[in-house]
N, C-alpha and C positions, 0 to 999 in steps of 0.2 A: 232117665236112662236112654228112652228112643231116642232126644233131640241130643243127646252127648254122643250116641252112635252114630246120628247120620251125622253130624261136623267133624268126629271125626274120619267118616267114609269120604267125605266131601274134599278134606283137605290131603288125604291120601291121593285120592283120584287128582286133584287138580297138583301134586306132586308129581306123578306116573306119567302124569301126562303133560305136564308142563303148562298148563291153558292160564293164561294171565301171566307168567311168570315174567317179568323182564332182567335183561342180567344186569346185574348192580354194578354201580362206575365205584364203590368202594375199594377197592383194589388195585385200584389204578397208582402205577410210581413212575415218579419223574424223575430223571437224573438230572443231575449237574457235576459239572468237573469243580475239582478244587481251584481254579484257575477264575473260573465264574464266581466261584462261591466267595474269595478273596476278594472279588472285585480288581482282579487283575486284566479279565476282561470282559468289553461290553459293561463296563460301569457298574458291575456287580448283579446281585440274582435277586428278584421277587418274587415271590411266592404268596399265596392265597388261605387265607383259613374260612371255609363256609361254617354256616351256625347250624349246630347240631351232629357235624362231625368235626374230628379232630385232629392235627395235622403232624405226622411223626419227620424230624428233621434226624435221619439217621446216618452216623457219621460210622458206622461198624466197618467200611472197608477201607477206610485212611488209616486204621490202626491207631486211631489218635485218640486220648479222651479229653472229655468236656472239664472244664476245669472254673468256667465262672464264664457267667452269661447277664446281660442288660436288656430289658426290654423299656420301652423309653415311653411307652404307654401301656400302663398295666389296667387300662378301665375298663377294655375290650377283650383281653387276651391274657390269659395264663398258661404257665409254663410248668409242664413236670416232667420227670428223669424216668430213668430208667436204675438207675444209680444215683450214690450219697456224691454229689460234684465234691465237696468239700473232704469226702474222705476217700473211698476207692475209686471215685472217677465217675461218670454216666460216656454212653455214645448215641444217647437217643434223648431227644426233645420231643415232648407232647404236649402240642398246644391244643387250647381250647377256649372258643368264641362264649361269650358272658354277657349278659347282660349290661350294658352300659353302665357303670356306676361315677360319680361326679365325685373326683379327686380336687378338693383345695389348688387354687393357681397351676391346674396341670389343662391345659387347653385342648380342645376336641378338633383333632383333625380325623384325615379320612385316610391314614396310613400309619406306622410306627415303624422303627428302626429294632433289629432282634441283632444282637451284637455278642459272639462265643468267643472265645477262647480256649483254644484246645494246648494238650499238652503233646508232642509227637515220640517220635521215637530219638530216644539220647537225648530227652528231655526239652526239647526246642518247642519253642512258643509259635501258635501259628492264630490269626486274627480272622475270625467270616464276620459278614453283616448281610442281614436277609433284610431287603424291604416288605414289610407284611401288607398286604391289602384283606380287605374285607369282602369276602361275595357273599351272595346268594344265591339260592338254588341249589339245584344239585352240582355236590363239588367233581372236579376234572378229574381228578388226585387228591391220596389220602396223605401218600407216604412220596417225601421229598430225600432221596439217597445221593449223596457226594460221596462221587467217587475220586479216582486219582488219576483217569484218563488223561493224561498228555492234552494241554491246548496251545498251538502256535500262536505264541505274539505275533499282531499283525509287522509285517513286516513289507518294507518298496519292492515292487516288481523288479526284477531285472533291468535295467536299462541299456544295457552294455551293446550297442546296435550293430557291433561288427558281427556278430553272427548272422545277422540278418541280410547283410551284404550278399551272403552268396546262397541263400537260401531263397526258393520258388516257393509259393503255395500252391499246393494242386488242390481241388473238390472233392478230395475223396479222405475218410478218416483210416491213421495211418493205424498198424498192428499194435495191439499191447500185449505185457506179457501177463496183465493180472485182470482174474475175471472181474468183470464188470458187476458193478451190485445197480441192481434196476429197482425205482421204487417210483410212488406215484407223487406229484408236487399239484396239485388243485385237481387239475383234469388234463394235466401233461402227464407223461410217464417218460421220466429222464435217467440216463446212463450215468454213472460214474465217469468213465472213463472217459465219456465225451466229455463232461463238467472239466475233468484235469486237463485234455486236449484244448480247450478252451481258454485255460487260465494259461495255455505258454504265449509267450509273448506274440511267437511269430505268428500266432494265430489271430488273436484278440487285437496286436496293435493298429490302431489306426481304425477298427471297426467297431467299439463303443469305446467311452471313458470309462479306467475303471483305477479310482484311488488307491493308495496303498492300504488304508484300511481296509478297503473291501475286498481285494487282496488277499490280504490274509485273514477276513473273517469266511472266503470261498475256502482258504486249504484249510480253514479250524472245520468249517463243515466236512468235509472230504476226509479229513482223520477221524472225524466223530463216526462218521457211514461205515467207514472202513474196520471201525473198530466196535460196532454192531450195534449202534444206536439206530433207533426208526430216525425217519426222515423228519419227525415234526418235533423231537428231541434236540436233532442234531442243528437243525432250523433255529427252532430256539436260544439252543447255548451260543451260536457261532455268530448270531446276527445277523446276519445276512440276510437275503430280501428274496423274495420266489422270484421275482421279477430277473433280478440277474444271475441267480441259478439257470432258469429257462432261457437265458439271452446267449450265457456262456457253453451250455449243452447244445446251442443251433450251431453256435459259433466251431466248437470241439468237432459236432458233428461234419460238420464239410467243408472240416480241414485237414490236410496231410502235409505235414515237412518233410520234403524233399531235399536232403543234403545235396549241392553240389558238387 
């Protein structure tokens, strides 16, 4: 009875007080747009299952349901619903890391292919495929949420140079009319609106290269910011490199167009 009293004195106190506690990465979600998750862009989405936790791929705000799904290596990885797929539908995938098991002529690689089909609204068929990798350790994220967030296909800059005919640049960044969302990129802390300052042509041309993909995987970042994704989220989905995020916010920064 004493040693049941003081464990649980012990674990109260270390409650109260928090001493040891560390806060758990379980809870951690990751987005993706449906746009990633189609593999329409960026080549489509990876995502990670660690062993001992399980990973929810949860399709609840596309309004879509899961309608029949493949996993293309079942030795590592199982799948369960949240719903009958074959009768009312699921919106939720629960995977779960397994002990290895040796399937006849099914070969061991170090990734598999998770492949859904969902049903939409008015009935329309819509196709994701997640690449699953395997980690260890403690996982990043538990719960993987696609949503419907708008992503710009990349698309060519501007080329059209008559405008630039009669246009000066001065050093100094010109007025916006939308606040600025400030977030941190390694050990830089970069502005939005310099980052869009950067990407106009008259600003950027001629002062780095920068393709039409990257292009428009800079405005897929910039819609994602803007529409209240963190900064290693929107990194993520849009593809883009810190490297030319921080090149195009020096650039944004101390530049102003000066109409003629």
């Amino acid at each position: 009875m004493l040693k049941k009293f003081i464990l649980m004195g012990s674990i109260s106190l270390v409650a109260t007080l928090g001493i040891g506690i560390k806060p758990a990465n379980s809870q951690a979600v990751r987005n993706i747009s449906i746009g990633v998750a189609r593999g329409d862009v960026d080549g489509g989405a990876t995502v990670t299952v660690w062993p001992g936790h399980g990973l929810n791929l949860d399709f609840s705000l596309t309004g879509e349901i899961i309608r029949k799904v493949w996993l293309d290596d079942p030795s590592k990885v199982i799948a369960d619903f949240d719903g009958n797929i074959s009768g009312g539908g699921a919106r939720i995938i629960h995977l779960r890391r397994i002990t290895p098991i040796k399937i006849p002529e099914l070969p061991s690689t170090s990734s598999t292919l998770l492949t859904i089909v969902t049903e939409g609204r008015g009935g329309t068929t819509n196709l994701y495929s997640f690449k699953i990798n395997y980690g260890n350790g403690t996982p990043e994220y538990t719960t993987v949420r696609i949503n419907d967030t708008p992503v710009i296909i990349a698309q060519p800059p501007p080329t059209d140079t008559s405008e630039t005919s009669s246009t000066v640049i001065a050093p100094l960044l010109s007025k916006s009319d939308k606040s600025p969302i400030i977030f941190d990129m390694g050990e830089t802390q970069l502005n939005s609106n310099h980052i869009s300052m950067g990407l106009s042509r008259q600003c950027w041309n001629g002062l780095m290269p920068l393709s039409s993909w990257n292009y428009g995987k800079a405005k897929n970042f910039l819609t994602l910011i803007n529409r209240g994704f963190s900064a290693d989220d929107a990194l993520q989905q849009s593809g883009i490199t810190e490297s030319i995020l921080i090149r195009l916010s020096k650039i944004g920064e101390n530049c102003q167009i000066i109409n003629n």
